[in-house]
N, C-alpha and C positions, 0 to 999 in steps of 0.2 A: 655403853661406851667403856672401852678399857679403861676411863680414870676413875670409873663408879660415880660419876656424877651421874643425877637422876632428874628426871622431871623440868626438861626447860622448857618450856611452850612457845612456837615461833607465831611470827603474824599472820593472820588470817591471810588465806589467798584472797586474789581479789574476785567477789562478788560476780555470781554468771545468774542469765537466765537457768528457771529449768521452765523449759515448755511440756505440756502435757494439758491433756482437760482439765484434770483432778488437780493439777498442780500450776496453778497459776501463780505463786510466790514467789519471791525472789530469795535464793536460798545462796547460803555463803559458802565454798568446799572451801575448808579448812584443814591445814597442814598442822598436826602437833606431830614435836619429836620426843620420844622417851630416851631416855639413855639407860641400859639395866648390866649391871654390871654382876655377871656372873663368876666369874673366874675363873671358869674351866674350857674357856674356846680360847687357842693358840692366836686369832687374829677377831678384829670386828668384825660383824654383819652388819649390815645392813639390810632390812626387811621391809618394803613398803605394805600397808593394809590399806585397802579398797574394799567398802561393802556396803549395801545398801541402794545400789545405782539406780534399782525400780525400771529398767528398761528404759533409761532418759540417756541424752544426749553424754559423753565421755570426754572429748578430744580435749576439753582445758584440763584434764588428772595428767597429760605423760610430761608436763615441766615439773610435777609433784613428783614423778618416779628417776626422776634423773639420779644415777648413782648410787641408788637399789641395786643391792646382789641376786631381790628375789621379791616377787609381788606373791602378799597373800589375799584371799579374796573369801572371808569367811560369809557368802550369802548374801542371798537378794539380787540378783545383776537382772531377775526377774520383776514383773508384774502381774501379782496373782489376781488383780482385779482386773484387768483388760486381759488378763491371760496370752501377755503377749513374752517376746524372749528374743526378740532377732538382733536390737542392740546392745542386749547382754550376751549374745551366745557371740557374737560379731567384735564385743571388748575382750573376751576370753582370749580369742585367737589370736587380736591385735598383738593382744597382751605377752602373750605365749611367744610371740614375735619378736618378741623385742626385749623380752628376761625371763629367768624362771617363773613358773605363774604355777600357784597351789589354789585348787579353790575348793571350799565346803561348803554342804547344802544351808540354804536358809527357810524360812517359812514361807517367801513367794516362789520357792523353788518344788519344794513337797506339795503345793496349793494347785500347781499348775492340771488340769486336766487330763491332759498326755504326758504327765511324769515320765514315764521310762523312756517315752522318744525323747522328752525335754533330756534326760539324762545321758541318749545318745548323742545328742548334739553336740553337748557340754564335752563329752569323751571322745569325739574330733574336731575339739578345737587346738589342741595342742598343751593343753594346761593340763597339770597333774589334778582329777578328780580324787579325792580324798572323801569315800562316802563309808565312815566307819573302818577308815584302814589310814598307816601310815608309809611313810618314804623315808630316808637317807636323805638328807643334805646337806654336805660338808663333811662339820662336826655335829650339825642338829639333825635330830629328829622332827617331821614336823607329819603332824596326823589332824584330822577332819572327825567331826563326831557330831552326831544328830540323834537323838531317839531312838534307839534300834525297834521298837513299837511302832513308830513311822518309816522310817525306812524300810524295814525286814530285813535289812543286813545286823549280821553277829555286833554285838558289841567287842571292843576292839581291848577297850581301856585297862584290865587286869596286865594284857602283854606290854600296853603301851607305858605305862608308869614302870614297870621294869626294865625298861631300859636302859643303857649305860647315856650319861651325857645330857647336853640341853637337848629341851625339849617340848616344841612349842603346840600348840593345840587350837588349831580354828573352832570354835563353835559360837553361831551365830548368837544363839537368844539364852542374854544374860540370868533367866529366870531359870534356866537350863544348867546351866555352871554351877548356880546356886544351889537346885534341888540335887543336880547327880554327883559334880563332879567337885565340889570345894575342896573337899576333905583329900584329891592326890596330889599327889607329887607332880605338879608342874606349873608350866613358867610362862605364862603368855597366853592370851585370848583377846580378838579385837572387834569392836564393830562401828568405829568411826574411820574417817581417814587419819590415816597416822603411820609415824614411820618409827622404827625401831631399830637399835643398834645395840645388840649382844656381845 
């Protein structure tokens, strides 16, 4: 947020089933808000993050996205263990429907068996696929990055850290961040629900 205030945590949403075999718990989707105060964007963004869905049920996340300039979706909207995808490839579109939607691979999405159909899916839904490559939006940059060993797409990141401006960066598995990418120049990576204001 443009006052630089950081880190307020709001209430928990309220509590939904997830139905699934595997997943018989009763699980909480929860809204945190960051506030990150950069100083070099002329207005705020607003950013919602979505990731992790597993192919489960969506429809209680879009009172979480209200007032989003732009949904990011770093991974997972898959299930690599039922090797399923139709209510994750079916959330992309919604999604794509109704705000900007950036989404990067995650590990149930690399897992999937028919990868490169799964990948076509993904790339008619409407959503900007960001696999090893970035976009323009706004004043941000925002780029998608995965293993270039797993993917076989170029690694992106030398061009992407030179760029002018904020610059934000989906990558799904934290252990990822850590080994490749700590050490550049950039501002953002998510994989809870959470919303973000630059």
């Amino acid at each position: 947020h443009a006052d630089g205030k950081q880190n307020h945590p709001q209430p928990a949403f309220p509590a939904s089933a997830r139905p699934g075999k595997e997943r018989k718990r009763m699980q909480t989707r929860k809204l945190t808000k960051y506030h990150i105060h950069t100083g070099r964007l002329t207005r705020p963004v607003d950013f919602a993050v979505v990731s992790d869905l597993h192919d489960e049920p969506y429809d209680n996340l879009w009172p979480m996205l209200d007032g989003a300039d732009a949904l990011l979706v770093p991974g997972d909207v898959c299930d690599r263990y039922r090797q399923s995808s139709a209510r994750g490839v079916a959330f992309l579109k919604e999604a794509a429907d109704r705000l900007p939607t950036f989404f990067s691979l995650g590990n149930h999405e690399t897992r999937q068996k028919q990868f490169r159909r799964l990948v076509g899916e993904l790339e008619q839904t409407g959503a900007e696929v960001l696999i090893n490559r970035y976009v323009r939006f706004g004043e941000c940059w925002i780029g998608g990055w995965y293993p270039p060993t797993i993917v076989r797409e170029p690694d992106m990141m030398d061009q992407f850290e030179k760029l002018d401006g904020v610059k934000v960066l989906l990558c799904h598995k934290p252990e990822h961040y850590i080994k490749y990418l700590r050490t550049r120049a950039l501002c953002g990576s998510g994989k809870d629900f959470m919303q973000e204001r630059l």
